[in-house]
C-alpha positions in Angstrom: -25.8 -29.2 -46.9 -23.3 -30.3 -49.5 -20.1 -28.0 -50.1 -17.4 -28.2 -52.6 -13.9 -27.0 -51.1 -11.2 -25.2 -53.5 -7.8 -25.6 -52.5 -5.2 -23.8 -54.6 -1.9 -24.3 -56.1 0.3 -22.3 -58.2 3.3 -22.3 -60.1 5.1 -20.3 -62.1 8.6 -20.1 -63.8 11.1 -16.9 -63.3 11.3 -14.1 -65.5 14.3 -11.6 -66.8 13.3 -8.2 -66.9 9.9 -8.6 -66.0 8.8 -10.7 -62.6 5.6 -11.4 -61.3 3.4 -11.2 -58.4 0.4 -13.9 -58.6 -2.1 -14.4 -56.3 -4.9 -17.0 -57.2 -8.4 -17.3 -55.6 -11.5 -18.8 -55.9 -15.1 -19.3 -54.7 -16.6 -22.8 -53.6 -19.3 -24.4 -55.2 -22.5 -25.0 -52.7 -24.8 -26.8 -54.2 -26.9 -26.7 -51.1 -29.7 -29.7 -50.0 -30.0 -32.5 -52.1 -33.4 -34.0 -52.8 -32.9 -37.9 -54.0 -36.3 -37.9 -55.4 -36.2 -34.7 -57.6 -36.4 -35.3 -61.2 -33.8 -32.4 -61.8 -30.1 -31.9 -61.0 -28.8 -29.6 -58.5 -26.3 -27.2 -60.1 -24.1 -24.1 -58.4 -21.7 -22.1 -59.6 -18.5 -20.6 -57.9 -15.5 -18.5 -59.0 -12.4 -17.9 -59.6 -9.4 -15.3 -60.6 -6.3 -15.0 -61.0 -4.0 -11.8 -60.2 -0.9 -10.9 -61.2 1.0 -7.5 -60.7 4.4 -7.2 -62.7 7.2 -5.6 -61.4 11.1 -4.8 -63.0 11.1 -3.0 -66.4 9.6 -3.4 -69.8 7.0 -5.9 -70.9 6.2 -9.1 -71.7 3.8 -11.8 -72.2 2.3 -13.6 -69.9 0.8 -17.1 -70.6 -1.5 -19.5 -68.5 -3.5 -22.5 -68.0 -5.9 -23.3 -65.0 -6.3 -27.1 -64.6 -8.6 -28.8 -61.8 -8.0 -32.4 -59.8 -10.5 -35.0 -59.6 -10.8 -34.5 -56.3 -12.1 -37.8 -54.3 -13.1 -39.7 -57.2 -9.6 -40.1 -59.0 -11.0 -39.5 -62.0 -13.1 -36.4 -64.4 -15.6 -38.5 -65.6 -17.4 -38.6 -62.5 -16.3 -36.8 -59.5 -17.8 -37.9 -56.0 -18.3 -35.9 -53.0 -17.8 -38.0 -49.7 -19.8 -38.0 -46.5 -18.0 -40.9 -45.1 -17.7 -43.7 -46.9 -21.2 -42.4 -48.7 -20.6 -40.6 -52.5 -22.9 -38.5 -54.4 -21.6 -38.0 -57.7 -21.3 -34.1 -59.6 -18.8 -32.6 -61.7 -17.3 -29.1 -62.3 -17.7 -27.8 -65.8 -16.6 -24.7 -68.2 -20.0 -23.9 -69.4 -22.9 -23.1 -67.8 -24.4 -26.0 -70.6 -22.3 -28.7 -68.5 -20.7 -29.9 -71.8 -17.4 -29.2 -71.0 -15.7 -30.9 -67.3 -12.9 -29.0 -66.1 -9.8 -30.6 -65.6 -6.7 -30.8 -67.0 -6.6 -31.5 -70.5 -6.7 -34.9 -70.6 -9.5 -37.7 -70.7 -11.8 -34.9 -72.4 -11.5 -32.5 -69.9 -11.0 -28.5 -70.9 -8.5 -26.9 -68.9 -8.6 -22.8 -70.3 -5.6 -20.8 -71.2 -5.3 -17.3 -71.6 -2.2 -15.0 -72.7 -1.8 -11.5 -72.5 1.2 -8.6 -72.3 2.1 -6.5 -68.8 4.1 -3.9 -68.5 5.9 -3.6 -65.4 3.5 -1.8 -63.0 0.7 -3.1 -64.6 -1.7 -5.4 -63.1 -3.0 -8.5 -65.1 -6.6 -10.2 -64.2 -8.2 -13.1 -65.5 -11.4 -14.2 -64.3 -14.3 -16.7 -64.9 -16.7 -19.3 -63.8 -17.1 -23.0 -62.8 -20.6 -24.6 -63.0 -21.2 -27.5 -61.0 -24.1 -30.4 -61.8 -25.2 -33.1 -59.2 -27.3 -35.0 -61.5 -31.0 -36.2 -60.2 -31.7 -39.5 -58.5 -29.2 -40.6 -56.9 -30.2 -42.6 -53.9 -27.8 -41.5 -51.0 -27.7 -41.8 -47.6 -28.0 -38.4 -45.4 -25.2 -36.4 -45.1 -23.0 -33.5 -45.4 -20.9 -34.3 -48.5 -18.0 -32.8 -49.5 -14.9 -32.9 -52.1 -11.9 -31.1 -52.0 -10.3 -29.7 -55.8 -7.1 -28.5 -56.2 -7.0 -25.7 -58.8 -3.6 -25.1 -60.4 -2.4 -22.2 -62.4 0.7 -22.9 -64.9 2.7 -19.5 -66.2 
């Protein structure tokens, strides 16, 4: 069984009149057994959103980008999930059409932003998916392997 475990940060700078309330979550990626001598790739797909409720008076607008780590690997060309000192490579990408890694900007990656207005009161929700890609023969040893990525949300 081969898991992917999000762990999440966030950080966000004060507002005047309007504050905010954000709370950030997000589904693993389980890509399930992996068969060394399929011709195909495994791929899963996991989730996440990010909620904020603003409180004080008025409105304004509120801007964010999600970036991802590299998790075990150190790097977003190729990250490695770990059973011991065993890897099986993935990555973690935008589309569904695994062009486009997730990460945080840099080194090719695609780290999304969105912007929007609140109104205090309000609740504001963005939401999306994360498609992860073990590609096909790799020759690995048995083993539950697993990578831990840190998703961030800047505001």
């Amino acid at each position: 069984m081969i898991a992917l475990c999000l762990a999440l940060g966030f950080s966000m700078p004060a507002r005047a009149a309007v504050s905010f309330s954000c709370t950030v979550s997000a589904t693993g990626i389980n890509f399930g057994i992996y068969n060394p001598l399929s011709t195909t790739g495994d791929s899963a797909a996991g989730s996440w959103t990010v909620t904020c409720t603003a409180a004080g008076t008025g409105s304004a607008t509120v801007s964010g980008t999600l970036s991802m780590s590299t998790g075990s690997s150190g790097q977003y060309a190729t990250r490695k999930m770990m059973s011991g000192t065993n890897t099986l490579n993935y990555n973690i990408y935008v589309t569904p059409s695994y062009t486009l890694i997730f990460g945080d900007g840099t080194a090719g990656t695609y780290a999304p932003s969105e912007s929007g207005t609140v109104t205090a009161g309000q609740v504001y929700q963005v939401a999306g998916n994360m498609y992860g890609f073990v590609p096909a023969s790799q020759d690995v040893v048995p083993g539950s392997y697993a990578d831990t990525i840190v998703i961030t949300v800047t505001y």
